[in-house]
SEVO-713096 format. One record per residue: residue number from 1; x negated, y negated, z negated of N, C-alpha, C, O in turn; residue in three letters. Coordinates in Angstrom, 1 decimal, padded with zeros to 4 digits. Atoms other than C-alpha are relative to their C-alpha. Layout:
NUM / X / Y / Z / X / Y / Z / X / Y / Z / X / Y / Z / ALA
...
***
This chain:
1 / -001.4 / -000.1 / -000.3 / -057.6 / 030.2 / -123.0 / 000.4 / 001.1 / 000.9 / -000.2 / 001.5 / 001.9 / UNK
2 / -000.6 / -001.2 / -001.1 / -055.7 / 033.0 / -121.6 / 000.2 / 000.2 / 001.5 / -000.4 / -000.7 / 002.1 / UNK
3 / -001.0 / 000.2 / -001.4 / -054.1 / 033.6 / -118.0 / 001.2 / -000.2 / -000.3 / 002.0 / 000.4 / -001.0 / UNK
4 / -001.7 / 000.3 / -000.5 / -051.1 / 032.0 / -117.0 / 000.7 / 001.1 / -000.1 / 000.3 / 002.3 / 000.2 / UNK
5 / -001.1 / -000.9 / 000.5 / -048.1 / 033.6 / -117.9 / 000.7 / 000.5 / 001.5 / 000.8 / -000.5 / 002.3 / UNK
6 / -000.4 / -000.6 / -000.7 / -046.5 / 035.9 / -115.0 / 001.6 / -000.7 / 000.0 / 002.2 / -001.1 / 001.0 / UNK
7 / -001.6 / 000.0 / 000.7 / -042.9 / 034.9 / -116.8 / 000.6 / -001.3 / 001.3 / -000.2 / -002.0 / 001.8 / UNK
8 / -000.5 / 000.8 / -000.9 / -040.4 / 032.7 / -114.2 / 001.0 / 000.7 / -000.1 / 000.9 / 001.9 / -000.3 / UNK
9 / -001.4 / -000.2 / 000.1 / -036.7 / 033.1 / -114.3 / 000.5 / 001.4 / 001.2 / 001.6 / 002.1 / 001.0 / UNK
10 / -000.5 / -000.7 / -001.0 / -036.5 / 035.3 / -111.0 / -000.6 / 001.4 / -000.7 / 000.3 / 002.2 / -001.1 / UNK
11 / 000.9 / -001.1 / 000.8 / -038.9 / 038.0 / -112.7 / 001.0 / 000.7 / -001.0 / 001.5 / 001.8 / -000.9 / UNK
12 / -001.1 / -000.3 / 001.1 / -036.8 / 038.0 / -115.9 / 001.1 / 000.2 / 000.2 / 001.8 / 000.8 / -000.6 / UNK
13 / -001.6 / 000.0 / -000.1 / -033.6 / 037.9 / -114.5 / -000.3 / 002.1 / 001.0 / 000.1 / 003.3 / 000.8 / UNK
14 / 000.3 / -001.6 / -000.2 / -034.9 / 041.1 / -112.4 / -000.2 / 001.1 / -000.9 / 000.4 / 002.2 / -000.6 / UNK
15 / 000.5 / -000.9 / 001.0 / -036.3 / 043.0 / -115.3 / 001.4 / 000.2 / -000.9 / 001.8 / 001.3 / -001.2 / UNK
16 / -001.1 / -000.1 / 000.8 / -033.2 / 042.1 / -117.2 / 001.1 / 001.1 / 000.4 / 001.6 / 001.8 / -000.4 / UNK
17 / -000.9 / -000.5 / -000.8 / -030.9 / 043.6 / -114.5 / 000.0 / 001.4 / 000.3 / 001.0 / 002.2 / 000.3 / UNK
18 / 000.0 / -001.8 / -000.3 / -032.2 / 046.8 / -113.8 / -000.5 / 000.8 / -001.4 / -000.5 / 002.0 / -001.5 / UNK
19 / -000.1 / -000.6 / 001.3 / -032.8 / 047.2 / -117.6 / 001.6 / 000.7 / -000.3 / 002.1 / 001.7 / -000.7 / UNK
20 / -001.7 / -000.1 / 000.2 / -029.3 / 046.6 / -117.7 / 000.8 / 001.1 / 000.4 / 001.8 / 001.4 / -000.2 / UNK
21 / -000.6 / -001.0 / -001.2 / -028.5 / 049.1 / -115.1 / 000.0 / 000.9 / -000.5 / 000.9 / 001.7 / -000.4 / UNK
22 / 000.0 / -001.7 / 000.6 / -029.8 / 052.0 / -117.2 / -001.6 / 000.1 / 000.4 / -002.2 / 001.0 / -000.1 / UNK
23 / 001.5 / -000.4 / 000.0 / -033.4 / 051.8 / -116.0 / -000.9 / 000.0 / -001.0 / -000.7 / -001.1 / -001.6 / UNK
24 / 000.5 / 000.2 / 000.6 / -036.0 / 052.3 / -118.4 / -001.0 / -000.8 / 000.0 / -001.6 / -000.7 / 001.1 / UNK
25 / 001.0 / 001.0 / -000.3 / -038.5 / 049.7 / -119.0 / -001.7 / 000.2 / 000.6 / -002.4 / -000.4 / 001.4 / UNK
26 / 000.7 / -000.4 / -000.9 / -041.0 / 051.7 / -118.4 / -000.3 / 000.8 / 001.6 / -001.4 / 001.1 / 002.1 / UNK
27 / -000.1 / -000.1 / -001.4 / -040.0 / 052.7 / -115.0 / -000.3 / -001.4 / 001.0 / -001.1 / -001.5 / 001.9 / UNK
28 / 000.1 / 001.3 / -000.7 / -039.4 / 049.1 / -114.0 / -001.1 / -000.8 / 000.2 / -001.4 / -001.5 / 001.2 / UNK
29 / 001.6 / 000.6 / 000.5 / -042.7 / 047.8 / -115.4 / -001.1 / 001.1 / 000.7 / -002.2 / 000.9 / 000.3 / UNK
30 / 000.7 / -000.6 / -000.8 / -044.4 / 050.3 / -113.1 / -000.4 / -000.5 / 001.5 / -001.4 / -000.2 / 002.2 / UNK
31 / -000.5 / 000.2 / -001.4 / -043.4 / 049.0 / -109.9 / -001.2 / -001.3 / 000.3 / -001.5 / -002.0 / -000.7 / UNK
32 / 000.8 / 001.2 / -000.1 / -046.0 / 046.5 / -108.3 / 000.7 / -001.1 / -000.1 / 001.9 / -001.3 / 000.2 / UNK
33 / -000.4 / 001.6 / 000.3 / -045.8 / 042.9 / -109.0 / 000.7 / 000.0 / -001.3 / 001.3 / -001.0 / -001.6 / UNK
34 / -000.8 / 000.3 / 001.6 / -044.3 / 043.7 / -112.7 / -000.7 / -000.1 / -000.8 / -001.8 / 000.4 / -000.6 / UNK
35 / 000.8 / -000.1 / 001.5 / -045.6 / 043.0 / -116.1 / -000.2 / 000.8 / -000.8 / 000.9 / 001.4 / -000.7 / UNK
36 / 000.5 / -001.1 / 000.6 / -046.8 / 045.3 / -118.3 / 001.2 / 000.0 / -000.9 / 001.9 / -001.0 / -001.4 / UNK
37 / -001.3 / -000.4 / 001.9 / -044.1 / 046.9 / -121.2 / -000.5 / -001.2 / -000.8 / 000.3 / -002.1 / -000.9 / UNK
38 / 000.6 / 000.8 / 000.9 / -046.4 / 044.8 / -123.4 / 000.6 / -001.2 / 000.1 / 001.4 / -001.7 / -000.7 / UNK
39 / -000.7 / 001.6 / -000.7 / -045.6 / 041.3 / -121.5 / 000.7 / 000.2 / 000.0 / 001.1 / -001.0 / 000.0 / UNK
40 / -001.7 / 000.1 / 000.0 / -042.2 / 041.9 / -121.4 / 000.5 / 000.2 / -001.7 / 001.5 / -000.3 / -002.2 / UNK
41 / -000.6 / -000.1 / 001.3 / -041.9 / 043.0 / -125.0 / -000.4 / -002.0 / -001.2 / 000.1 / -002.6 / -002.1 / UNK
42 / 000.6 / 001.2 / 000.5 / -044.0 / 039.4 / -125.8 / 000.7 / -000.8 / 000.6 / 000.7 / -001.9 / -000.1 / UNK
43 / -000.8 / 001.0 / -000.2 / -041.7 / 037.5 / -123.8 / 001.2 / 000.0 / -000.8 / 001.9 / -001.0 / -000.6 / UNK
44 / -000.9 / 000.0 / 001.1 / -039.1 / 038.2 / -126.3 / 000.0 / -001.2 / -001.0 / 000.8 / -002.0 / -001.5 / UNK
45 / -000.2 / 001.3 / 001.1 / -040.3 / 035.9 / -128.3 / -000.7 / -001.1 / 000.1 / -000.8 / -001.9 / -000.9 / UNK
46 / 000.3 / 000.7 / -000.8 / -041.8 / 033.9 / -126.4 / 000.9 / -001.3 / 000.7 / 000.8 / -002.5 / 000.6 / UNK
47 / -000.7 / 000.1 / -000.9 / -039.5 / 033.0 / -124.3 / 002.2 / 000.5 / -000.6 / 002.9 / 001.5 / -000.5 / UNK
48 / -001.2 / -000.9 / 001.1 / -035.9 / 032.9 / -126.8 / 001.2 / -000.2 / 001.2 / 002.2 / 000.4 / 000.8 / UNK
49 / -001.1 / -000.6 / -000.8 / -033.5 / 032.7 / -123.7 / -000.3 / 001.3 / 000.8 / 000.6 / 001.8 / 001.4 / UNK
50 / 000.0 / -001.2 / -000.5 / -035.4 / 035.8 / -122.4 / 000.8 / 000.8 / -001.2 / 001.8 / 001.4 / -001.1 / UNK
51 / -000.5 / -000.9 / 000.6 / -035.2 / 037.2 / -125.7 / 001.4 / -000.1 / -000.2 / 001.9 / 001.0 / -000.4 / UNK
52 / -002.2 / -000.1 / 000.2 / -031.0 / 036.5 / -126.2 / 000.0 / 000.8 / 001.6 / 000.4 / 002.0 / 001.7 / UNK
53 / -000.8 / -000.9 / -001.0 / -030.6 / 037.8 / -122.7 / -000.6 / 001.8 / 000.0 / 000.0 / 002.8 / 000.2 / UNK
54 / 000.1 / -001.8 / 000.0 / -032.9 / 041.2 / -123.2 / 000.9 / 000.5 / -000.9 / 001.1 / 001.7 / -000.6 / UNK
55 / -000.8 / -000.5 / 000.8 / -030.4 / 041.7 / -126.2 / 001.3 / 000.8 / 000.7 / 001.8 / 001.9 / 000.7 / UNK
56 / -001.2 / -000.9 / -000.7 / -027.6 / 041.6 / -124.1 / -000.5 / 000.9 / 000.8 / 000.0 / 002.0 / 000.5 / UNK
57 / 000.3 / -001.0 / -000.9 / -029.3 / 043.7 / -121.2 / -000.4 / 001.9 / -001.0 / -000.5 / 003.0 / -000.6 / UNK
58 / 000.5 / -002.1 / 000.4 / -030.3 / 046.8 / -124.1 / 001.6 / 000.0 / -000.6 / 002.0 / 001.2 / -000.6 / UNK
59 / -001.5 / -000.5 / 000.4 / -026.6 / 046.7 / -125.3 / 000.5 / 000.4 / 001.8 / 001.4 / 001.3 / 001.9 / UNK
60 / -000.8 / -000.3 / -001.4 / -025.6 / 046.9 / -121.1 / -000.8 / 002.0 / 000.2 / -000.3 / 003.1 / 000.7 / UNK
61 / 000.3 / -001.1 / -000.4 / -028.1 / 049.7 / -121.1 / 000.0 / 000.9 / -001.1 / -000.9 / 001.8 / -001.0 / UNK
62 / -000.6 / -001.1 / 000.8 / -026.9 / 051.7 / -123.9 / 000.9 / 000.7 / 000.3 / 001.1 / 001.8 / -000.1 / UNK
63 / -001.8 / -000.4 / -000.5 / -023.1 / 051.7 / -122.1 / -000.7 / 000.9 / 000.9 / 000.0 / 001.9 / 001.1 / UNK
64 / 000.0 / -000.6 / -000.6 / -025.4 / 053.0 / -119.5 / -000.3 / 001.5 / 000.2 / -000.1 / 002.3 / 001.1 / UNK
65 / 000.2 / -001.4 / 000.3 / -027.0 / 055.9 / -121.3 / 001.1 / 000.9 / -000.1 / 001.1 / 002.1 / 000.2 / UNK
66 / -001.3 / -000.8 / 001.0 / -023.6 / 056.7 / -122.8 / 000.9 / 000.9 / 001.2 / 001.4 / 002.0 / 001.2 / UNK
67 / -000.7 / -000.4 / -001.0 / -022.2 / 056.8 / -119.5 / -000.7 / 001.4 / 001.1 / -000.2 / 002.4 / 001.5 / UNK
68 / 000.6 / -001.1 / -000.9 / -024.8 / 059.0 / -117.5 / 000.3 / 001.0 / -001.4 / 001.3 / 001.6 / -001.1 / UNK
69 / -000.5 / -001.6 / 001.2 / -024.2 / 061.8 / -120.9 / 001.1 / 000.2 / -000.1 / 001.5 / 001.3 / -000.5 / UNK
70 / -001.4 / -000.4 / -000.5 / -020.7 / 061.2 / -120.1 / 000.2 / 000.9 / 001.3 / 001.2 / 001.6 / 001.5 / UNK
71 / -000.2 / -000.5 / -001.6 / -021.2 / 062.4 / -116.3 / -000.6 / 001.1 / -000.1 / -000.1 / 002.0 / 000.5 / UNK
72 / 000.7 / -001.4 / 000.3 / -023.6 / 065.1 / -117.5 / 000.6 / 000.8 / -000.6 / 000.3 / 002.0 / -000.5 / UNK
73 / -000.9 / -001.4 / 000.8 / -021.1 / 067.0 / -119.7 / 001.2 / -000.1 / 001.0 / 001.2 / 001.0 / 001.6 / UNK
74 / -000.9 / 000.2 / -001.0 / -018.3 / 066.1 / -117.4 / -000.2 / 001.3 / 001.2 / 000.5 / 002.3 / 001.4 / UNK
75 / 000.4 / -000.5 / -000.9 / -020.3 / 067.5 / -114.4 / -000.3 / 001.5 / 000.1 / 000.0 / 002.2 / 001.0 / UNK
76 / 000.3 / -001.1 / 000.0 / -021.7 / 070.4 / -115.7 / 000.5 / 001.0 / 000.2 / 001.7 / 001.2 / -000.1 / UNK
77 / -001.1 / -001.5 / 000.2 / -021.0 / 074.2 / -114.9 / -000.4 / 000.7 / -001.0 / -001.3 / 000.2 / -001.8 / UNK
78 / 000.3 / -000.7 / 001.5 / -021.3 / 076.9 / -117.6 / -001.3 / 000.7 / 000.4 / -001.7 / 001.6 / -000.4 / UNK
79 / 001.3 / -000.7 / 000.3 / -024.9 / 078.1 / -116.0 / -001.0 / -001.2 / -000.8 / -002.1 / -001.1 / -001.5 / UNK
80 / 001.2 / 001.8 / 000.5 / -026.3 / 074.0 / -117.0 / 000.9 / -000.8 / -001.1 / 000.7 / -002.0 / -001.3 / UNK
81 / -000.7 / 000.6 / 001.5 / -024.0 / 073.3 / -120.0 / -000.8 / 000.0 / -001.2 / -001.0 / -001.0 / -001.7 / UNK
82 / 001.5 / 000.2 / 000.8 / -026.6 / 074.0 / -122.3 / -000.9 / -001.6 / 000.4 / -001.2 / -002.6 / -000.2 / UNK
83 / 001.4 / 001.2 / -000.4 / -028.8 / 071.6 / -120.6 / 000.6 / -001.3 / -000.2 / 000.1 / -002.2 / -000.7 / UNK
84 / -000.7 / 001.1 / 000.2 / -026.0 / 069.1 / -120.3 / 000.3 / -000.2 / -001.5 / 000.8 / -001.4 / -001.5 / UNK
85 / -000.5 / 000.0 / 001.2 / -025.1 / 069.2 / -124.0 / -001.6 / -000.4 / -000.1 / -001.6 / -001.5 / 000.4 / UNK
86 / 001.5 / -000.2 / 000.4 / -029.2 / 069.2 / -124.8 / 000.2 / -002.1 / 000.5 / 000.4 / -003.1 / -000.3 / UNK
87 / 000.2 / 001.1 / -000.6 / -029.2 / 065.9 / -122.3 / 001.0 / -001.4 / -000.8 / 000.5 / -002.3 / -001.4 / UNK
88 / -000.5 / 000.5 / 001.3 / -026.3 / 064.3 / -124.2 / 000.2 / -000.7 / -001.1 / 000.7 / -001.8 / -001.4 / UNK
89 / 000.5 / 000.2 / 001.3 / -027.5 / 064.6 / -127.3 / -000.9 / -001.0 / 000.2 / -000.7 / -002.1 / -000.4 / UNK
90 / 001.3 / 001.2 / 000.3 / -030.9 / 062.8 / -126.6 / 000.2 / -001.0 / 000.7 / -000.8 / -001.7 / 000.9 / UNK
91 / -000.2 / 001.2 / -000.4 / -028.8 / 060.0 / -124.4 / 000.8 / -001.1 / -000.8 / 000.5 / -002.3 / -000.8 / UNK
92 / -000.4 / 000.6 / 001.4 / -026.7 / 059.0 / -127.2 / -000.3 / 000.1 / -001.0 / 000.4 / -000.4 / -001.8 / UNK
93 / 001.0 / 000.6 / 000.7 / -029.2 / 059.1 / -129.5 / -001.0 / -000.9 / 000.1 / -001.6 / -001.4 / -000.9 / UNK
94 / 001.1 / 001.1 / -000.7 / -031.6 / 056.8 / -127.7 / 001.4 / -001.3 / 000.3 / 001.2 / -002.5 / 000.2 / UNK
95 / -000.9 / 001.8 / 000.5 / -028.1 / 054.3 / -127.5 / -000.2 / -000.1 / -001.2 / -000.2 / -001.2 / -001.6 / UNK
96 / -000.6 / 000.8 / 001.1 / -027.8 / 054.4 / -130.8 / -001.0 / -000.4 / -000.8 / -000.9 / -000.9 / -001.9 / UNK
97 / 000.7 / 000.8 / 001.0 / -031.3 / 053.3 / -131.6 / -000.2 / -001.5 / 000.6 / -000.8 / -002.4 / 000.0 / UNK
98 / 000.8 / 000.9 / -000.8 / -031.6 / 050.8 / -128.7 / 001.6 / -001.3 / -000.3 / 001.7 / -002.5 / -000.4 / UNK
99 / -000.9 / 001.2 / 000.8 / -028.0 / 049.3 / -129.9 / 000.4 / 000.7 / -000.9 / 000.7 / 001.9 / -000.6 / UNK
100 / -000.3 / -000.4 / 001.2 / -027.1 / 050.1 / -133.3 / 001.6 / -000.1 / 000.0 / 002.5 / 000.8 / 000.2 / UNK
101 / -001.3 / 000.5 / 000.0 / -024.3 / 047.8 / -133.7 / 000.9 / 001.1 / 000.7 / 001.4 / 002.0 / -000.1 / UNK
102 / -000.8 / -000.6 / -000.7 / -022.3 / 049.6 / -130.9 / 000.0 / 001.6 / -000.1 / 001.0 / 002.1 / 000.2 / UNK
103 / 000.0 / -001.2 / -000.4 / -023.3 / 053.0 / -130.8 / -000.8 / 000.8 / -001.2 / -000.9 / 002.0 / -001.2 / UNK
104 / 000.5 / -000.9 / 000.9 / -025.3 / 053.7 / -134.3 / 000.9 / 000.5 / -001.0 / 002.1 / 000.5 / -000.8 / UNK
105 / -000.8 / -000.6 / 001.2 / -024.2 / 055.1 / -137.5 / 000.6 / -000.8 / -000.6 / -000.2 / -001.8 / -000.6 / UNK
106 / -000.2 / 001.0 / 000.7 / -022.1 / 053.0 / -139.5 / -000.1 / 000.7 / -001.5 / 000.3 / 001.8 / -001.9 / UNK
107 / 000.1 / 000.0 / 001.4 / -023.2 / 052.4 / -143.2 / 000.1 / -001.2 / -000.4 / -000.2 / -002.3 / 000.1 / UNK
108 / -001.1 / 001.4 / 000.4 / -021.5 / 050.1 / -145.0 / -000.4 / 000.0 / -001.8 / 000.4 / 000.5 / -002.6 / UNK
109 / 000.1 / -000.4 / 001.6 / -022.9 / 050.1 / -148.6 / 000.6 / -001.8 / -000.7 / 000.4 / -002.9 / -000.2 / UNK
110 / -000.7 / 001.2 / 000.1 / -020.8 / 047.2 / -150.6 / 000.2 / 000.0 / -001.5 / 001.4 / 000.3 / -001.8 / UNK
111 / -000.4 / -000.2 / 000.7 / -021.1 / 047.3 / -154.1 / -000.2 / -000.9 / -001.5 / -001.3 / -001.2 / -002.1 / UNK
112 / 000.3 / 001.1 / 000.3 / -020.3 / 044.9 / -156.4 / 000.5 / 000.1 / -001.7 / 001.7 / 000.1 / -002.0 / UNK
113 / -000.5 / -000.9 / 001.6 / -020.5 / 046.1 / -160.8 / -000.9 / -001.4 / -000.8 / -002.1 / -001.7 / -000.4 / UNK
114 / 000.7 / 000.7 / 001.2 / -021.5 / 043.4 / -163.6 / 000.1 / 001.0 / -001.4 / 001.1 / 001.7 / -001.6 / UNK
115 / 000.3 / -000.9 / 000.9 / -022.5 / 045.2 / -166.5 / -000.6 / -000.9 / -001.4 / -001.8 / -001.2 / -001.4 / UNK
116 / 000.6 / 000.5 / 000.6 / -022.8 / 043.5 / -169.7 / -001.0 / 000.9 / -001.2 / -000.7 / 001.8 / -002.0 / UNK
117 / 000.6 / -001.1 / 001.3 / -025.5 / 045.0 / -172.0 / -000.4 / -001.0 / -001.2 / -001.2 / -000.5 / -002.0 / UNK
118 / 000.5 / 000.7 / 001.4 / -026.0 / 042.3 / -174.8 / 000.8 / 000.6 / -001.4 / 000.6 / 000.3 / -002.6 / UNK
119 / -000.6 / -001.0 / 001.6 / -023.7 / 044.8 / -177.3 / -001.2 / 000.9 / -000.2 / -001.6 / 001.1 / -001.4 / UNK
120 / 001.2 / -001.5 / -000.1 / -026.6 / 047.7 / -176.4 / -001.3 / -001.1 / -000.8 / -001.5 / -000.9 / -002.0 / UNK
121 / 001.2 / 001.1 / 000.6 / -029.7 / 044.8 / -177.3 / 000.6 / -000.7 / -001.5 / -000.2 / -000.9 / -002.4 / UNK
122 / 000.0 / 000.4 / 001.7 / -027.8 / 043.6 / -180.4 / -000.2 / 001.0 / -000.7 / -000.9 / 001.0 / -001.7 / UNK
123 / -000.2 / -001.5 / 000.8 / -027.4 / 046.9 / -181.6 / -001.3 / 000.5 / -000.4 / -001.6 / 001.1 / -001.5 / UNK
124 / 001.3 / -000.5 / 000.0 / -031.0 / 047.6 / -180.8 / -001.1 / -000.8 / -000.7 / -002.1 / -000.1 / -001.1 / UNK
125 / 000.1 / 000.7 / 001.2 / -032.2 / 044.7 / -182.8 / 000.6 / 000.0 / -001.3 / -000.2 / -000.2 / -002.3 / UNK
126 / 000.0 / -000.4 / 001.5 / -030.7 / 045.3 / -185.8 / -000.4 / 000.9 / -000.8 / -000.8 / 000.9 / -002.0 / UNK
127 / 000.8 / -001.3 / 001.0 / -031.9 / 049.0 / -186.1 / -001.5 / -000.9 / 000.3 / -001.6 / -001.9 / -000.4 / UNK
128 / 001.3 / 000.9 / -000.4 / -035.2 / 047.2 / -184.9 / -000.5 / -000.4 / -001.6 / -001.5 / 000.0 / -002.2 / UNK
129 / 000.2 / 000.8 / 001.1 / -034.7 / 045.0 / -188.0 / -000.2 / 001.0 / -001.2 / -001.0 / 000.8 / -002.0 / UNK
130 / 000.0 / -001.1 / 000.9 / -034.0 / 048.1 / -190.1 / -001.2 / 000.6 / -000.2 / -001.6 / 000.7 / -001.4 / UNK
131 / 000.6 / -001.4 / 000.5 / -036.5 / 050.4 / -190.2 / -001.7 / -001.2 / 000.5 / -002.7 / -000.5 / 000.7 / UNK
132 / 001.1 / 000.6 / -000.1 / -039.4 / 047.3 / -189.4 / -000.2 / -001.4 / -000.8 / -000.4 / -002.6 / -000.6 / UNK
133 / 000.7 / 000.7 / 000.9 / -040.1 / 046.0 / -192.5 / -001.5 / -001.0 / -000.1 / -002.6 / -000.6 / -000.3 / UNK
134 / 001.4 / 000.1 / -000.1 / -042.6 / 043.5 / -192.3 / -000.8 / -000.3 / 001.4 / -001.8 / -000.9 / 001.4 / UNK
135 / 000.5 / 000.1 / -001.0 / -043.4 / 043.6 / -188.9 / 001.2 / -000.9 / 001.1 / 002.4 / -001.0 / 001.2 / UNK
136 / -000.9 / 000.6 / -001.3 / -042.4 / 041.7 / -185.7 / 000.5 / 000.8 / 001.0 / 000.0 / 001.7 / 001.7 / UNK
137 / -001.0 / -000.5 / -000.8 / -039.6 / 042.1 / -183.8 / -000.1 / -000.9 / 001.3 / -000.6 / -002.0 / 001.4 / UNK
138 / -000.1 / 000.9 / -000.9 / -038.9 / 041.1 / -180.3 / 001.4 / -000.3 / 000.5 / 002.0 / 000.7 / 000.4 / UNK
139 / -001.6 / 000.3 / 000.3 / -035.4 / 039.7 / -179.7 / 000.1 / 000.2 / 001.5 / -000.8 / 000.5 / 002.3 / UNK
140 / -000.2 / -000.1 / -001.7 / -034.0 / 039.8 / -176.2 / -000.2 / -001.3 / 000.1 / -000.9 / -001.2 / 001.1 / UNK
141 / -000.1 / 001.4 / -000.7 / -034.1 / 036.1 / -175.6 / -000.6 / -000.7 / -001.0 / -000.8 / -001.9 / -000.5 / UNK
142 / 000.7 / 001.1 / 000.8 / -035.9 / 034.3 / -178.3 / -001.5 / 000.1 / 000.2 / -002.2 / -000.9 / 000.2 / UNK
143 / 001.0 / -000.5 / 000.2 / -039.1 / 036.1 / -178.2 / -000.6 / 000.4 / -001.3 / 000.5 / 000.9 / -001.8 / UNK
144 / 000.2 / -000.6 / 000.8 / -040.9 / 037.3 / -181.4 / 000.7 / -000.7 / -000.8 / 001.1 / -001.8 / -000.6 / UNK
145 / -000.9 / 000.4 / 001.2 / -039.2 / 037.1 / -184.6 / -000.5 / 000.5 / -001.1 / -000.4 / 001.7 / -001.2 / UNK
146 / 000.9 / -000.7 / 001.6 / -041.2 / 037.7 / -188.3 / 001.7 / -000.1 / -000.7 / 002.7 / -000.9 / -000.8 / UNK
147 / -001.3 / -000.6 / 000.7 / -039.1 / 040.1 / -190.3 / 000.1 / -001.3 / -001.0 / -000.4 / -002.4 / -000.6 / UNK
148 / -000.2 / 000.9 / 001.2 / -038.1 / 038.0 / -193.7 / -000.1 / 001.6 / -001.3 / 000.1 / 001.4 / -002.5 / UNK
***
């Protein structure tokens, strides 16, 4: 049997919080007395009121990426606009994997075609029947068929 589980509501509600905040997990999971990235990713599912609240806490810390790449282009002057633009980029790209929903791409594929082909299959049985004298045919739905 393993070791006892670190996990207790004050822990989680901590890790949750400063996830929330904008900290990265692996910053937080550094700090003494925390659990490893690993144990916090296994309390997920472990543990399904952690996992519904880490959901909400990576949607809080996506608003928070979005927001520090807001303050960074905001802030910048034109010798670190480059860098702010560079910075940006890879903060709302890292929202939009960590929440999709809110901050990824939307694709919306929706498409909805019936297609009948039993004119194309009769058609293709009858030359079938034509030119296979003698030999067996295979029908769409009956299965083999001896010519006559």
């Amino acid at each position: 049997m393993g070791r006892p589980s670190k996990y207790n509501k004050r822990l989680a509600d901590r890790i949750l919080s400063e996830y929330g905040a904008g900290r990265t997990l692996a910053d937080i999971t550094k700090a003494a007395g925390m659990p490893s990235r690993i144990t916090v990713y296994a309390w997920r599912s472990k543990f399904p009121e952690f996992g519904a609240a880490y959901e909400r806490a990576a949607a809080a810390h996506s608003e928070a990426l979005v927001d520090l790449a807001r303050s960074l282009v905001l802030t910048a002057d034109s010798k670190g606009a480059k860098l702010a633009d560079v910075q940006q980029r890879f903060l709302t790209w890292c929202a939009s994997k960590i929440h999709r929903a809110a901050w990824g791409d939307k694709v919306d594929i929706n498409v909805i075609k019936t297609i009948d082909i039993s004119p194309a299959l009769a058609l293709a049985v009858e030359r079938m029947a034509a030119v296979g004298t003698g030999s067996r045919l295979v029908e769409a739905v009956g299965g083999p068929v001896e010519d006559q």
